[in-house]
C-alpha positions as a printed Julia matrix, in Angstrom:
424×3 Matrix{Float64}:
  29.84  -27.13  -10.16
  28.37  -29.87   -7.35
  25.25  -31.06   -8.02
  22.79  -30.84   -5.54
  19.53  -32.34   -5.03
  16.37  -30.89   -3.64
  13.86  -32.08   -2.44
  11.1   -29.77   -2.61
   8.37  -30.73   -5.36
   6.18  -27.94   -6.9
   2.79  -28.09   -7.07
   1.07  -28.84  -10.56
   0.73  -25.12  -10.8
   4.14  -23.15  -10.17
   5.75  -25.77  -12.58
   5.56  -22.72  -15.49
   6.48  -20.45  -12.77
   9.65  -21.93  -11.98
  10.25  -22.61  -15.69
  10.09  -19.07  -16.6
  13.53  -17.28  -17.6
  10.83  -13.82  -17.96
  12.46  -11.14  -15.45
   9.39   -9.74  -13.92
   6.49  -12.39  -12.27
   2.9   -11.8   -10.81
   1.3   -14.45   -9.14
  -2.72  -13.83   -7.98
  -3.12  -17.44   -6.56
  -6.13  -18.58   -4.46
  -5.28  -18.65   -0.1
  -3.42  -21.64    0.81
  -1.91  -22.95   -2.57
   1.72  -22.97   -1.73
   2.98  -19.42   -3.31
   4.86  -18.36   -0.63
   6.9   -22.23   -0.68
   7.15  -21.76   -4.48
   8.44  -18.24   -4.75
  10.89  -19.21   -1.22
  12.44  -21.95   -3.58
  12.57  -19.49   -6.73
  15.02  -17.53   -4.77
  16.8   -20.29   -3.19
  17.5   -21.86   -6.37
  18.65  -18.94   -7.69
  21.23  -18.58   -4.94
  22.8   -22.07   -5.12
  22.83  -21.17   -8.95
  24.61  -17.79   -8.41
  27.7   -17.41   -6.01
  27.91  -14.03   -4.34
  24.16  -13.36   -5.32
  21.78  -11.92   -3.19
  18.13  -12.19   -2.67
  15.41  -10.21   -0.37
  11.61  -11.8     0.51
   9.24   -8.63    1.71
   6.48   -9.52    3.61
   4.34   -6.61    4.85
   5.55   -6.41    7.88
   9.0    -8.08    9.51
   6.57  -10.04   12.27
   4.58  -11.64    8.96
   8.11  -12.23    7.83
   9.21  -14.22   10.54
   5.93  -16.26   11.39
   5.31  -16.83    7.51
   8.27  -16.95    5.34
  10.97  -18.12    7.93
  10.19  -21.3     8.96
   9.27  -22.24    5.45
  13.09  -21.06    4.2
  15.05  -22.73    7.16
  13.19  -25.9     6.01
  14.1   -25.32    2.42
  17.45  -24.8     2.71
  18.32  -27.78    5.26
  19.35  -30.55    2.66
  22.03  -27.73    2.04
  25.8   -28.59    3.35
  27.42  -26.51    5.09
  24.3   -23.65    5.22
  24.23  -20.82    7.55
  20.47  -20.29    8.94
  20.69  -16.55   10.95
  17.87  -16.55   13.42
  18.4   -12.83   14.33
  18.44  -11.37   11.03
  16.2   -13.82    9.57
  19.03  -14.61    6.74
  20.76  -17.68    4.8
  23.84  -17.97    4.23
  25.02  -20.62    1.56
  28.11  -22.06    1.09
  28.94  -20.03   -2.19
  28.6   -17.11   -0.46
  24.78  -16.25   -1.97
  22.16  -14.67    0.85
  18.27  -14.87    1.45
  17.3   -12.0     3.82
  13.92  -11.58    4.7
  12.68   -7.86    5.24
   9.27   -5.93    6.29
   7.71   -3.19    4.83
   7.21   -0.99    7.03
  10.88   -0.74    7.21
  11.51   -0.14    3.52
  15.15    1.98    4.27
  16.42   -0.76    5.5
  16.65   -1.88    1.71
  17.98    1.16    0.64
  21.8     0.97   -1.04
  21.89   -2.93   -1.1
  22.25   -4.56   -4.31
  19.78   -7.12   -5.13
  19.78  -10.14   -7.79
  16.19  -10.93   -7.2
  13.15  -10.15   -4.78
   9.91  -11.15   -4.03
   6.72   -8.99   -2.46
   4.47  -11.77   -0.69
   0.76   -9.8     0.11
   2.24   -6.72   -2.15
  -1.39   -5.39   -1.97
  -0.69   -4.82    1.54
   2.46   -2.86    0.96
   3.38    1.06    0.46
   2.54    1.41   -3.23
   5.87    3.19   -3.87
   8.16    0.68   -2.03
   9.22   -1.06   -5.64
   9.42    1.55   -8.25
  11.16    4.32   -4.93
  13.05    1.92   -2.75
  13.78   -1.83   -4.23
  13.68   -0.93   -8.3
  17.16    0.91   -7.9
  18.2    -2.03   -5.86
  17.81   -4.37   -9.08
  19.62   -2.35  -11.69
  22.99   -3.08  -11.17
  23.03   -7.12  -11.53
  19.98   -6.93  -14.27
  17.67   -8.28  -10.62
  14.36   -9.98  -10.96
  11.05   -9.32   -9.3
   8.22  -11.58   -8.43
   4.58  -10.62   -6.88
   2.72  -13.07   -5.35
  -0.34  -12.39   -3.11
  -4.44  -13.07   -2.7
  -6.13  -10.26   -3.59
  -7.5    -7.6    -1.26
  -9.28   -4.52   -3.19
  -8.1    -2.64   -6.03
  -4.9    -1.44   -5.18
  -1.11   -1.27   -6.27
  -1.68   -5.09   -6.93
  -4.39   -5.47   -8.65
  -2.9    -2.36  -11.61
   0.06   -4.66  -11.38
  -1.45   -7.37  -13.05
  -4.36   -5.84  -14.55
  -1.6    -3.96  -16.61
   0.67   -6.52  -17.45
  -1.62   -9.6   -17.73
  -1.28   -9.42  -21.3
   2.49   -8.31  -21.39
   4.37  -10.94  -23.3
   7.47   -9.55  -21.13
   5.7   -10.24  -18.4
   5.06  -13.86  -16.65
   1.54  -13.03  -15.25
  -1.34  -15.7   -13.47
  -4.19  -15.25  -12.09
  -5.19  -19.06  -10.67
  -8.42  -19.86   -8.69
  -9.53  -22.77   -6.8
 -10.64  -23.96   -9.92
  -7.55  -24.18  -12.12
  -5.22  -25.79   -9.11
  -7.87  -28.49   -7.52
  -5.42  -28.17   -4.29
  -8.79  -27.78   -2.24
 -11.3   -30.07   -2.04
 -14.63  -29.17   -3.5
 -16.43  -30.06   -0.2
 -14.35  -27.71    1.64
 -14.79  -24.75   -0.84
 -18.33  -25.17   -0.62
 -18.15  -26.22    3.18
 -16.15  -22.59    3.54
 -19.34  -20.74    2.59
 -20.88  -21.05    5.81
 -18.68  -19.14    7.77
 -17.51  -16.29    4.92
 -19.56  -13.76    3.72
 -19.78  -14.09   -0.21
 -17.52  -11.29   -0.76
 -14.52  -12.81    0.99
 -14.76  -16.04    0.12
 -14.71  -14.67   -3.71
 -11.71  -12.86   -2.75
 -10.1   -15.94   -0.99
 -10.94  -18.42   -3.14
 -11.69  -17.3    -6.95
  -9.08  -14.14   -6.63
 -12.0   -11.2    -6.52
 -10.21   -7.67   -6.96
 -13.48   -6.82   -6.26
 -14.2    -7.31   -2.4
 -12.98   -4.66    0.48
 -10.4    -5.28    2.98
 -11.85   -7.23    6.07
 -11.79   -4.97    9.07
 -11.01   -1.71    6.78
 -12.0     1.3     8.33
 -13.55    3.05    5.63
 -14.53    0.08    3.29
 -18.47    1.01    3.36
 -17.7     4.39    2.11
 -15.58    3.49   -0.15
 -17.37    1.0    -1.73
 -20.18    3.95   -1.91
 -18.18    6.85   -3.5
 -17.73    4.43   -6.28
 -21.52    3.04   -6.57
 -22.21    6.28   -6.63
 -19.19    7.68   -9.64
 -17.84   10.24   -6.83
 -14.48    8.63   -7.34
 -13.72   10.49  -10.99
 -12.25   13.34  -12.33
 -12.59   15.94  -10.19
 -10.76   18.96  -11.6
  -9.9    22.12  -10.06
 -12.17   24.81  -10.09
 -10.0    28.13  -10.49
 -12.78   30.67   -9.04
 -12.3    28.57   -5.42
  -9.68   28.63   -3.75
  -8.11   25.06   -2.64
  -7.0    24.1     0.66
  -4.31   21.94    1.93
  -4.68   19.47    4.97
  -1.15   17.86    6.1
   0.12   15.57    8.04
   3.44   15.83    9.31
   6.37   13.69    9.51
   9.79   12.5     7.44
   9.67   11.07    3.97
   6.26    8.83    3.59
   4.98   10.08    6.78
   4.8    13.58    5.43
   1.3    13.91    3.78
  -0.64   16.67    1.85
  -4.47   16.82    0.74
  -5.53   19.41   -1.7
  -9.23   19.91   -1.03
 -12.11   22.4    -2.54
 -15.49   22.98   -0.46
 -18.3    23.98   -2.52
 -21.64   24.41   -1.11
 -21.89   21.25    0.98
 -19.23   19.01   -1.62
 -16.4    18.21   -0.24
 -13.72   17.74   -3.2
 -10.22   16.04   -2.85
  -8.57   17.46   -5.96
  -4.91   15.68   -5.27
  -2.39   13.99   -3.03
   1.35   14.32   -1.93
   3.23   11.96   -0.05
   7.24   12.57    0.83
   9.77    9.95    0.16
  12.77    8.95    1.5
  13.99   11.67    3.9
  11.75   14.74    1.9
  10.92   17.15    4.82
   8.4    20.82    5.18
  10.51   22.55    2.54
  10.07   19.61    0.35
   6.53   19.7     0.86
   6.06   23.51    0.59
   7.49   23.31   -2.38
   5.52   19.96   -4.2
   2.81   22.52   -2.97
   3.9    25.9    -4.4
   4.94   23.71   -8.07
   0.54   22.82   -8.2
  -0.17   26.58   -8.99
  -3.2    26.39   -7.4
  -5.4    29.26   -5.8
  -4.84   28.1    -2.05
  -6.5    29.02    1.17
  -5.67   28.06    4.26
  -2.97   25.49    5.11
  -4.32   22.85    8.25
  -1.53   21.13    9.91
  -1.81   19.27   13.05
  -1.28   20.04   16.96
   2.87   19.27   16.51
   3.02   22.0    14.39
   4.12   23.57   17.59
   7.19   21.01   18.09
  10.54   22.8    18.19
  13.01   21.21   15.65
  16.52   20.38   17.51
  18.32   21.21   14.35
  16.72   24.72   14.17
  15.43   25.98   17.35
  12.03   27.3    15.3
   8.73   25.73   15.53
   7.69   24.04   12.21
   5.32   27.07   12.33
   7.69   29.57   11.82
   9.94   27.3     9.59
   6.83   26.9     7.19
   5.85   30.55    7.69
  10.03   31.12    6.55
   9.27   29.07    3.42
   5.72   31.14    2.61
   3.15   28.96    4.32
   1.19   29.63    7.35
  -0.22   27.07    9.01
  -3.79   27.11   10.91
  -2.62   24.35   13.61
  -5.89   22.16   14.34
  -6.28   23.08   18.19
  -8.65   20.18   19.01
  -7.98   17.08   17.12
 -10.23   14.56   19.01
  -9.34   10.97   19.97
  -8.55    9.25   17.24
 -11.69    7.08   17.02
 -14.14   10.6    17.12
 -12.36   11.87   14.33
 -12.64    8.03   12.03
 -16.41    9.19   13.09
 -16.32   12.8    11.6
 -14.32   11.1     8.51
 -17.11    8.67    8.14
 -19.61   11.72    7.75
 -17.39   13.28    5.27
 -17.23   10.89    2.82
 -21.0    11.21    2.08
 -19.64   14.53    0.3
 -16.95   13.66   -0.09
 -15.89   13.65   -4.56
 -12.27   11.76   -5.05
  -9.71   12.71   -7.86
  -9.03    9.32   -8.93
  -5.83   10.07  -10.85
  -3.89   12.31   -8.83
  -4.59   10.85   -5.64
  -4.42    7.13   -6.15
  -2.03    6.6    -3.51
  -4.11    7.97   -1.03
  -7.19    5.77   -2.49
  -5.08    3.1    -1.93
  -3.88    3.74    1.9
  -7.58    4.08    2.83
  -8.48    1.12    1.34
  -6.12   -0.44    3.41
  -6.38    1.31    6.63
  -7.66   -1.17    9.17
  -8.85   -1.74   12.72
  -6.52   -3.86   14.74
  -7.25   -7.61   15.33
  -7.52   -8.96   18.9
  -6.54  -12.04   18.68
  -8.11  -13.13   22.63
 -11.27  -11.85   21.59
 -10.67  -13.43   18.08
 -12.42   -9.76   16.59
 -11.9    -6.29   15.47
 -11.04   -4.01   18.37
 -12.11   -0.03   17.68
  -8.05    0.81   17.26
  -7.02    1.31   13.65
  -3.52   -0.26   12.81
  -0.87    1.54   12.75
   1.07    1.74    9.62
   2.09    3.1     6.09
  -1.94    3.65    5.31
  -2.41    5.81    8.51
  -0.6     8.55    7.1
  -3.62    9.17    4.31
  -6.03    8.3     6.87
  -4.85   11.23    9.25
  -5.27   13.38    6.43
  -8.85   12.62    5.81
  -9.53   13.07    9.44
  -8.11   16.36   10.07
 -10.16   17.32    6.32
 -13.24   16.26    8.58
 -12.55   18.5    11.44
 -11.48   21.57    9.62
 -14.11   21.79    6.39
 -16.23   24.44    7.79
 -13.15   26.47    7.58
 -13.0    25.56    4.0
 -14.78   29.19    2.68
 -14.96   29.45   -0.38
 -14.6    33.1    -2.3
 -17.82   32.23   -4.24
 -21.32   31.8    -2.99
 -23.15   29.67   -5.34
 -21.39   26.54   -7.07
 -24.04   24.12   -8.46
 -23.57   20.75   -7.12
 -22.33   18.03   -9.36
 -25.06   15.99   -9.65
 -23.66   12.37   -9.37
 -26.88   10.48  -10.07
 -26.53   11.18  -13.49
 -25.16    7.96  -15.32
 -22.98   10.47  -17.89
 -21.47   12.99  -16.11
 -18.67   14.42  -17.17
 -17.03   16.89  -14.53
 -15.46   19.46  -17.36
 -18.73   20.2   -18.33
């Protein structure tokens, strides 16, 4: 085999990283300390290493991709005879026939079928939670693939129960590095940095804080207070109310199902379904009919009334075919009155922690749009995976006073009480 001689020179603190032979890799590394460079020339070395092997970088979306990850990887891979640098599809070619393909997430089908001898998530806190173990896990099984997650942390999400779960896994290579244990910054600019942060972020940015909300997220406030004040639990069902389902509709991940109770003037999200690949109503009806629960009504949005192509039926009827009725939501607001109306909710609002995690995670995530002129938040959330779960919560905002429930009296649960415990 030819020898061949790079010349990029790791940092002090990816040495270990790069030394590793462990298949799975989480990196939680301070803003601006070369992980994205390190894990770029993980991959790349594995292709020259490899002939016929290929590799997939998965930024959050295919724009980060290309403005992050691309430039960096045509600059690796440059000292390389005889390399193939493919502008449109953001892909190397090398000589032995190995591939780096970069890929965003909010187009995780594309990834679907390939095989896959390594990957890496860069800002995997910022990605569909399911998009590894659903759509890239399957990927690595045939050739024995590795994984590596590398990001700065951004709320407790997907990420953060990565490594929080595997940071003592001798299986796993795990790191959790601050400004402190690289010295890449200069202590003059960490501390100059503090004038123009607020403390939270530059914990997050700096020191690695799981702890600090998502700038520009939506509903990080109320977030942040459902947990100050334990309303993100256990919330089980209560059998003598009936529960009612709020959906939002779509194909695969953009089909979306709350399960909520309303007693008295509680508000209580007892679980969460999201589709997958290309899972459809009948999917859904039936993730819905396997709960057991007492139900109610079913919401579903204005589109409801769509005709399908395939069918010539409404999805009305179709559900109403399969056993559910829907009560279509007649007057769903502008998008930013009904953020408003979910804002109010989530004063009374009591979270199932458990069962719907994934949706805890979407709204952590769900953000307003950046304008970059204007170099602030513009009142526009982004669109994206998280706006699924976010739709949900809105159309729960502007349909709970239909929430009636069969009894009159339920005592509150009385969250100001350091002990609670909701079977009681």
């Amino acid at each position: 085999m030819r020898k061949i001689t790079c010349p990029y020179k790791p940092r002090a603190w990816a040495i270990p990283f790069h030394k590793t032979t462990k298949r799975w890799m989480v990196l939680v590394v301070h803003r601006r300390a070369g992980k994205t460079t390190a894990a770029l020339n993980f991959l790349q070395r594995s292709a020259l290493t490899k002939s016929k092997s290929s590799y997939a970088y998965i930024a959050p979306t295919y724009r980060m991709a290309k403005s992050v990850a691309w430039g960096l990887l045509k600059d690796a891979s440059r000292f390389v005879v005889g390399v193939k640098q493919m502008e449109s599809e953001l892909m190397i070619i090398y000589p032995n026939g190995s591939r780096i393909t970069l890929y965003g997430a909010e187009n995780p089908d594309r990834l679907r079928g390939i095989g896959l001898h390594g990957v890496v998530f860069d800002e995997y806190g910022m990605q569909p939670t399911n998009i590894f173990s659903e759509v890239i896990r399957p990927t690595l099984i045939e050739h024995g693939g590795y994984s590596i997650w590398i990001g700065t942390p951004k709320g407790k999400n997907e990420f953060f129960r990565l490594y929080d779960k595997h940071r003592e896994d001798d299986e796993w290579f795990v790191r959790h590095l601050t400004v402190d244990d690289t010295g890449i910054i200069k202590q003059d600019e960490i501390d100059n940095s503090r004038k123009t942060m607020s403390h939270e972020e530059w914990l997050q940015e700096f020191y690695c804080s799981f702890d600090s909300a998502v700038k520009g997220a939506v509903y990080g406030e109320e977030l942040h207070q459902a947990r100050l004040d334990n309303r993100i639990t256990v919330v089980p069902n209560q059998k003598e109310h009936p529960v009612f389902t709020v959906w939002d509709l779509g194909v695969g991940p953009n089909l979306a199902i709350g399960f909520y109770q309303r007693i008295n003037e509680q508000v209580r999200m007892i679980d969460y379904w999201q589709g997958s690949h290309n899972d459809g109503i009948d999917v859904g009806i039936n993730a819905v009919n396997s709960k057991g629960y007492n139900y109610g009504k079913h919401f579903a949005p204005h589109d409801a009334k769509q005709r399908e192509i395939s069918t010539g039926k409404t999805r009305i009827d179709y559900a109403k075919d399969l056993g559910i009725d829907f009560r279509v939501i007649e007057n769903e607001l502008i998008v930013n009155d009904g953020v408003q109306m979910g804002k109010f909710l989530f004063s009374r609002l009591w979270v199932d922690e458990s069962k719907c995690e994934r949706w805890l995670d979407a709204m952590g995530q769900y953000r307003w749009q950046w304008d970059e002129k204007r170099s602030a938040f513009n009142q526009k959330p982004y669109h994206d995976w998280t706006s699924h779960a976010a739709d949900v919560h809105r159309y729960a905002a502007l349909m709970e006073k239909e929430m009636i429930s069969f009894s009159e009296y339920q005592p509150p649960i009385q969250y100001k009480e350091p002990n609670f415990d909701p079977y009681d």
